[in-house]
MARFI-278954 format. One record per residue (C-alpha): residue in three letters; x, y, z. Coordinates in steps of 0.25 Angstrom, whole numbers, always signed. Layout:
residues N
<pt keba="ALA" u="X" v="Y" w="Z"/>
...
This chain:
residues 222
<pt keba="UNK" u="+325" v="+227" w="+456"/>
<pt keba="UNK" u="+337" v="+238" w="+461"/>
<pt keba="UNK" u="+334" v="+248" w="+470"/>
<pt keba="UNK" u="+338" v="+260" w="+472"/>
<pt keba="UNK" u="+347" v="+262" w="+485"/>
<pt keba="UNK" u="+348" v="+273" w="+493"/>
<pt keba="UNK" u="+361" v="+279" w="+488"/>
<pt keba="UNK" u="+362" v="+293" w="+484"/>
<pt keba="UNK" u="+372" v="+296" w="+469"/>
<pt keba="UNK" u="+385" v="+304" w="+471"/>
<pt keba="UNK" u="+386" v="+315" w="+463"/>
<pt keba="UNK" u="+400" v="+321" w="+457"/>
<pt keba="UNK" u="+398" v="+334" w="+455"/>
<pt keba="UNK" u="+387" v="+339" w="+445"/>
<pt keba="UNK" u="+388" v="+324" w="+439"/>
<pt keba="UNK" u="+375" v="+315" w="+437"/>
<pt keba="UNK" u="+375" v="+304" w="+447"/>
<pt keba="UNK" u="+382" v="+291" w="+442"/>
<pt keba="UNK" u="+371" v="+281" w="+439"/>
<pt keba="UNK" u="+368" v="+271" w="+450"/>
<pt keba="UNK" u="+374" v="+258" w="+453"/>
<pt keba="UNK" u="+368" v="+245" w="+452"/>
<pt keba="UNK" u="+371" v="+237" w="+463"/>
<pt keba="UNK" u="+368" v="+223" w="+464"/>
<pt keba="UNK" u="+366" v="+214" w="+478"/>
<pt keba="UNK" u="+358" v="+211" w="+491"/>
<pt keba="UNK" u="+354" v="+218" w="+501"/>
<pt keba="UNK" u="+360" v="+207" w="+509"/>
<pt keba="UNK" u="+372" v="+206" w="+502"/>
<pt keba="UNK" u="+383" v="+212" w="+511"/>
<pt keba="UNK" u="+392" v="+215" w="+498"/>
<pt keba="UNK" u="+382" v="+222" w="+493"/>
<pt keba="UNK" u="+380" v="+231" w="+505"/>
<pt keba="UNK" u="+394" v="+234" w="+504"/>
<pt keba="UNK" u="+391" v="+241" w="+491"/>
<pt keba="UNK" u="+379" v="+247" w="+495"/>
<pt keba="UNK" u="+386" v="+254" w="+506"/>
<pt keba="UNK" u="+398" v="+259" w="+499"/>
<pt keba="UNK" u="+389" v="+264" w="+486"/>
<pt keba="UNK" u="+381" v="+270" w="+496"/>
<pt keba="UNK" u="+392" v="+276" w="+504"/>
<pt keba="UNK" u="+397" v="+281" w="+490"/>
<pt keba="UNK" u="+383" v="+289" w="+486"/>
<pt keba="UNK" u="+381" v="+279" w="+475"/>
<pt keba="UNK" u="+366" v="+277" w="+469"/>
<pt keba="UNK" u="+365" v="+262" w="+469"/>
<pt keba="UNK" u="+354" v="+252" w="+461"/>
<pt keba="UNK" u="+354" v="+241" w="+472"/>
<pt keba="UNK" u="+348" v="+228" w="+464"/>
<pt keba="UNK" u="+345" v="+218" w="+474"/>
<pt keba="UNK" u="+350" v="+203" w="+468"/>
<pt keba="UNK" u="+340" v="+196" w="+477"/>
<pt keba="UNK" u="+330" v="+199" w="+469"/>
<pt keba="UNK" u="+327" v="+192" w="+454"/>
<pt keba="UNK" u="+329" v="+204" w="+447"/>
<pt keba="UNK" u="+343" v="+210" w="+455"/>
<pt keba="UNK" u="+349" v="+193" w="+454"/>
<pt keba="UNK" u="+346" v="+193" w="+439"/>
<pt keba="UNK" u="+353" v="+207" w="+436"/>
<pt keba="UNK" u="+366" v="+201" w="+446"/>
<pt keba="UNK" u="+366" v="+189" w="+438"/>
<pt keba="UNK" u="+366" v="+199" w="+423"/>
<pt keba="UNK" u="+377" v="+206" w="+429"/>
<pt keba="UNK" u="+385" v="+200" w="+442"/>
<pt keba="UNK" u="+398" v="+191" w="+436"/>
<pt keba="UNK" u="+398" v="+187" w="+451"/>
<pt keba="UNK" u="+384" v="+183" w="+453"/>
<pt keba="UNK" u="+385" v="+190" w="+467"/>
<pt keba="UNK" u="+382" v="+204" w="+474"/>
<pt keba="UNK" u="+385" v="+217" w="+475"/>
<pt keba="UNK" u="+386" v="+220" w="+460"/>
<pt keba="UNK" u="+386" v="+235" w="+455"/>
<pt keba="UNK" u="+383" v="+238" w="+442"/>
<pt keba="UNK" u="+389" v="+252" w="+439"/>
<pt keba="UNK" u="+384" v="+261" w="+426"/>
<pt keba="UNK" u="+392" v="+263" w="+418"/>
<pt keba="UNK" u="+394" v="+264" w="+403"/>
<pt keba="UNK" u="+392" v="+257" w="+394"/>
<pt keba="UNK" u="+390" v="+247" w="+403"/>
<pt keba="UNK" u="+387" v="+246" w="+418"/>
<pt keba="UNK" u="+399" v="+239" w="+426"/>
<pt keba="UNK" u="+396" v="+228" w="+437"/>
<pt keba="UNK" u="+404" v="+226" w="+448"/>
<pt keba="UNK" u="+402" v="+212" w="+453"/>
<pt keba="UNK" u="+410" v="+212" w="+467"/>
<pt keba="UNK" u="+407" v="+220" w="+480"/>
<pt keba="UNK" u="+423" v="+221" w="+481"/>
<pt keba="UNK" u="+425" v="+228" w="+467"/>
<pt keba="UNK" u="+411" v="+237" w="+469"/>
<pt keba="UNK" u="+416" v="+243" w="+482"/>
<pt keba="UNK" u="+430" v="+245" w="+474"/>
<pt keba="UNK" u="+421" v="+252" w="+463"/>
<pt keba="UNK" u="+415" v="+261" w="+472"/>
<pt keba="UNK" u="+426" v="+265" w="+479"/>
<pt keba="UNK" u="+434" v="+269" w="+467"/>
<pt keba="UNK" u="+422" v="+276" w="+463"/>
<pt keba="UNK" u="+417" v="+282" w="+475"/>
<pt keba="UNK" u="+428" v="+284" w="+486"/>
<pt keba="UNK" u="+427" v="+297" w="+490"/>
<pt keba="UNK" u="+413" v="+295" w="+493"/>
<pt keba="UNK" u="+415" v="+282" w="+501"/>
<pt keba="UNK" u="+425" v="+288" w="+509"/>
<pt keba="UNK" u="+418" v="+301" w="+513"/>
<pt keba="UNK" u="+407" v="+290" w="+516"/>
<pt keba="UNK" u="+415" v="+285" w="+528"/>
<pt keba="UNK" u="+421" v="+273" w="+520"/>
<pt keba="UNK" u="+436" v="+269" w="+516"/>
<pt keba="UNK" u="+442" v="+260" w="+504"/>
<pt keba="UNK" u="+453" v="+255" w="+513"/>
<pt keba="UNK" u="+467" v="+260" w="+520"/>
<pt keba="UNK" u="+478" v="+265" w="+512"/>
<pt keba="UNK" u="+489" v="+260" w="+520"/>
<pt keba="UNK" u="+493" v="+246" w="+513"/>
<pt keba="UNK" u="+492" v="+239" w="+526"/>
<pt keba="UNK" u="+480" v="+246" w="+532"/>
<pt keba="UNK" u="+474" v="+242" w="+519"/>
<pt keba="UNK" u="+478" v="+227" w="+518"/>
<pt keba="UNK" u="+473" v="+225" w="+532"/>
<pt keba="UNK" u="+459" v="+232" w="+528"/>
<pt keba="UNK" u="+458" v="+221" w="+516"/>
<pt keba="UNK" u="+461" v="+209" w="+526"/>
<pt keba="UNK" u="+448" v="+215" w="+535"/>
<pt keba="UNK" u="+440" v="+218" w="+521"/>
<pt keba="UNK" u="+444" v="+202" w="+516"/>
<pt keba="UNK" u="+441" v="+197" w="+529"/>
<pt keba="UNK" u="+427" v="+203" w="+531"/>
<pt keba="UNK" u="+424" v="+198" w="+518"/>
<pt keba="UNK" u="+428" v="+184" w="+520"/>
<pt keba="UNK" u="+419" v="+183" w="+531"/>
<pt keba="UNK" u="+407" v="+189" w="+523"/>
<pt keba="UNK" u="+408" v="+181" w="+514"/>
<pt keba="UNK" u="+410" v="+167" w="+523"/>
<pt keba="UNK" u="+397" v="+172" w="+530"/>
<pt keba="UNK" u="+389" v="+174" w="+516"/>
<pt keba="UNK" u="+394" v="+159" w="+510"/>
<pt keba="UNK" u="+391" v="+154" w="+523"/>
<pt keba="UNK" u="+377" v="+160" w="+524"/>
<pt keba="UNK" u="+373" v="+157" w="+512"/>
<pt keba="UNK" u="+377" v="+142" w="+509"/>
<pt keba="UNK" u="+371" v="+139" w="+524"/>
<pt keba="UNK" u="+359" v="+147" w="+518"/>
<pt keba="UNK" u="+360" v="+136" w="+505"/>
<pt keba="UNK" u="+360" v="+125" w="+517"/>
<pt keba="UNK" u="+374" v="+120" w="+515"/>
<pt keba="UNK" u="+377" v="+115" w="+529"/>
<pt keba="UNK" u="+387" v="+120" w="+537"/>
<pt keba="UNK" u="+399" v="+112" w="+534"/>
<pt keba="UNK" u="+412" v="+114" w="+526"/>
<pt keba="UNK" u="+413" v="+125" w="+517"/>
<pt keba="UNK" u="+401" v="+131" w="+523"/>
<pt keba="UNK" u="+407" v="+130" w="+538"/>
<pt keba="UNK" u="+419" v="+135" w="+535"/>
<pt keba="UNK" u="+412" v="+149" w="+529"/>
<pt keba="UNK" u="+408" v="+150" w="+544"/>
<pt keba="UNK" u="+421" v="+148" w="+548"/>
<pt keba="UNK" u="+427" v="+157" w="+540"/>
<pt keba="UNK" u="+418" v="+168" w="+543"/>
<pt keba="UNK" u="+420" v="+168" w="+560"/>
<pt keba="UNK" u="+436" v="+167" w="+555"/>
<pt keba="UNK" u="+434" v="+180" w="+546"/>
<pt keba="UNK" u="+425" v="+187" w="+558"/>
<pt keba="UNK" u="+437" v="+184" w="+570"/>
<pt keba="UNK" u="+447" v="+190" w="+560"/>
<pt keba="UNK" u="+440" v="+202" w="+559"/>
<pt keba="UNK" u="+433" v="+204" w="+572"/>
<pt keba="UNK" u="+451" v="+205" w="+577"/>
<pt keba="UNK" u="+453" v="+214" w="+566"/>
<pt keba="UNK" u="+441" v="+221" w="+560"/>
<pt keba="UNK" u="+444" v="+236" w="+564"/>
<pt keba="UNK" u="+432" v="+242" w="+570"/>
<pt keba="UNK" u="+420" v="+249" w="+561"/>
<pt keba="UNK" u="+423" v="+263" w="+557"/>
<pt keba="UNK" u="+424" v="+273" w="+549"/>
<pt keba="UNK" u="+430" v="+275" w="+536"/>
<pt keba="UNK" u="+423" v="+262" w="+533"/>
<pt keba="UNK" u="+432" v="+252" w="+527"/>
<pt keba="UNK" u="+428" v="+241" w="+518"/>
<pt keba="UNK" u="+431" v="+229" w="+527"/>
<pt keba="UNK" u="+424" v="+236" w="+536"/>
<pt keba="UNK" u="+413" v="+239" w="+527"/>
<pt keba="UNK" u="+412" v="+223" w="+522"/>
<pt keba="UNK" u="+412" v="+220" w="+536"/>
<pt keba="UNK" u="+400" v="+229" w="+540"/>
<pt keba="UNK" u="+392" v="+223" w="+529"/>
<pt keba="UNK" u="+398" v="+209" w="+531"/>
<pt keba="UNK" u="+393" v="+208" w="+547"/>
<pt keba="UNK" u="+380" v="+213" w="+545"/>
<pt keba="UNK" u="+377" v="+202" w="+533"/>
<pt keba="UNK" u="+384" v="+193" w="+544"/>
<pt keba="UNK" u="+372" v="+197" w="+555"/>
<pt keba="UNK" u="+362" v="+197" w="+544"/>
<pt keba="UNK" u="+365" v="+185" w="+538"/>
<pt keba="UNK" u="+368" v="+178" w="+552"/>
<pt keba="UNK" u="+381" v="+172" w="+547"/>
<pt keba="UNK" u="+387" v="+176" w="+561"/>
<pt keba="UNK" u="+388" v="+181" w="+573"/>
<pt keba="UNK" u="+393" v="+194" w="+573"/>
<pt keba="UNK" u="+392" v="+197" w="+588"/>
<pt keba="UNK" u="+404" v="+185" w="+590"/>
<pt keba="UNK" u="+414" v="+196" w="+585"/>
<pt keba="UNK" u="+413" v="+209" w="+594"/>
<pt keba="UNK" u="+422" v="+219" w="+585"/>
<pt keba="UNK" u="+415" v="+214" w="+572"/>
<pt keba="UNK" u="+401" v="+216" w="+580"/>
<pt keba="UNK" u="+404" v="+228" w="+584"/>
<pt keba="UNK" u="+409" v="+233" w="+569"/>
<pt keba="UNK" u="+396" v="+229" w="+564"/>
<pt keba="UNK" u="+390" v="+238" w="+573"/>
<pt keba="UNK" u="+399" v="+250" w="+572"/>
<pt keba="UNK" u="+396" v="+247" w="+556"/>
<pt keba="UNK" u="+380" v="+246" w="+559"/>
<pt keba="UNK" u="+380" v="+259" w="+567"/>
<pt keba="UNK" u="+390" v="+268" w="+555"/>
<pt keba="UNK" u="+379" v="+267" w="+547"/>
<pt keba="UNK" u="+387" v="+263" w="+534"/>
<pt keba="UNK" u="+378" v="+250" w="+531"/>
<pt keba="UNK" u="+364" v="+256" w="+535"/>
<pt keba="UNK" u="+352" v="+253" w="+525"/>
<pt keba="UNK" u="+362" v="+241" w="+519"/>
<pt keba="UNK" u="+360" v="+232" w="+530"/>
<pt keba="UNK" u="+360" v="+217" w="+524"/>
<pt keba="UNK" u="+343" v="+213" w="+522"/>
C-alpha cells in the first residue's frame, strides 16, 4: 500500500497543485533516499510505495523495465510516464524544479568545464563504491562464499573509499550530488555493515557534518 509522505505541494501562482508522484522503492534502498530527499527538498507531494511489500513489488514488476528502485511514475496525460533510474529522476527534477532545489541549499553541478569534470569523477566514484558494497552485501546475504567475484567487490570498494577519503571535498553547503550520493551511500554503508567507515577520517567526518546539516533527517536507511 503507498503512503503518503510528508511533503508539502508547490504552488505557482494561483494554479492547482500538480498531482503527486508516485515513487516507487525501500526505505532502505539508498537510491531511493536520494529521491526522497531531492522531491522533498523541491516541495513535491510524493505517493511513496514501498516495494517490499506484496502489493508495492507487484506494481514495480507492472511498471519497472528494470526491475529495480527508485521508480517514479509522473501524471501525466494521457498516460502517466515512468522513470525507471535514480540517475534520469534526479535529472527530471532538476529540470523541473531547479529553482526550488537551489533555494533549498542544493546545487546541479559547477559551471566551469573543469570544475564540472572533476565533480563527475567524485559523483562516478562514490557510486562505484556503493554499488560494490550493495553486490557485496547481498550475494554474501545469498551465502556465496567469499571468493572470486564476490572478493573482488570488497576489494574494489576499500579501493573506491581511499580515493575518495584523498579527494572527497569536505561536507557543505550548496550541496552537490556527489556529495549528496555520498551521504546516502555511507550511512547504508554503516547500516548495512559493509564497512568500516571509521578507517577513513575525512570520510567519517563528512558523514558527520552531513548527519548534523540535517538534509537526510526522517530518511535514514530502516
Amino acid at each position: 500500500m503507498g503512503t503518503l509522505e510528508g511533503y508539502q505541494p508547490s504552488f505557482d501562482g494561483d494554479s492547482k497543485a500538480a498531482p503527486a508522484l508516485r515513487l516507487y522503492g525501500t526505505t532502505t534502498s539508498p537510491y531511493t533516499r536520494k529521491i526522497r530527499v531531492l522531491a522533498r527538498a523541491a516541495g513535491l507531494e510524493v505517493v511513496f510505495v514501498d516495494t517490499r511489500t506484496e502489493e508495492g513489488a507487484a506494481a514495480l514488476a507492472r511498471i519497472a523495465p528494470l526491475g529495480k528502485v527508485p521508480v517514479v511514475e509522473l501524471p501525466s496525460e494521457p498516460a502517466s510516464r515512468v522513470l525507471p533510474d535514480s540517475g534520469l529522476i534526479a535529472a527530471w527534477l532538476w529540470t523541473e524544479h531547479a529553482p526550488a532545489l537551489r533555494a533549498a541549499g542544493f546545487m546541479e553541478g559547477p559551471s566551469d568545464r573543469q570544475a564540472a569534470w572533476a565533480e563527475r569523477e567524485l559523483f562516478i566514484v562514490v557510486e562505484g563504491a556503493l554499488d560494490a558494497a550493495i553486490n557485496r552485501f547481498y550475494l554474501l546475504r545469498d551465502q556465496l562464499p567469499d571468493m572470486g567475484y564476490v572478493t573482488r567487490q570488497r576489494h574494489r570498494l576499500e579501493t573506491a573509499l581511499a580515493w575518495l577519503e584523498a579527494r572527497m571535498p569536505a561536507f557543505g553547503r550548496p550541496v552537490s550530488p556527489p556529495a549528496l550520493s555520498l551521504g546516502c551511500a555511507l550511512d547504508w554503508m554503516v547500516f548495512r555493515g559493509t564497512t568500516d567507515v571509521a578507517r577513513y577520517p575525512r570520510l567519517s567526518a563528512f558523514r558527520e557534518a552531513w548527519a548534523a546539516s540535517g538534509i537526510g533527517a526522517d530518511t535514514e536507511p530502516g
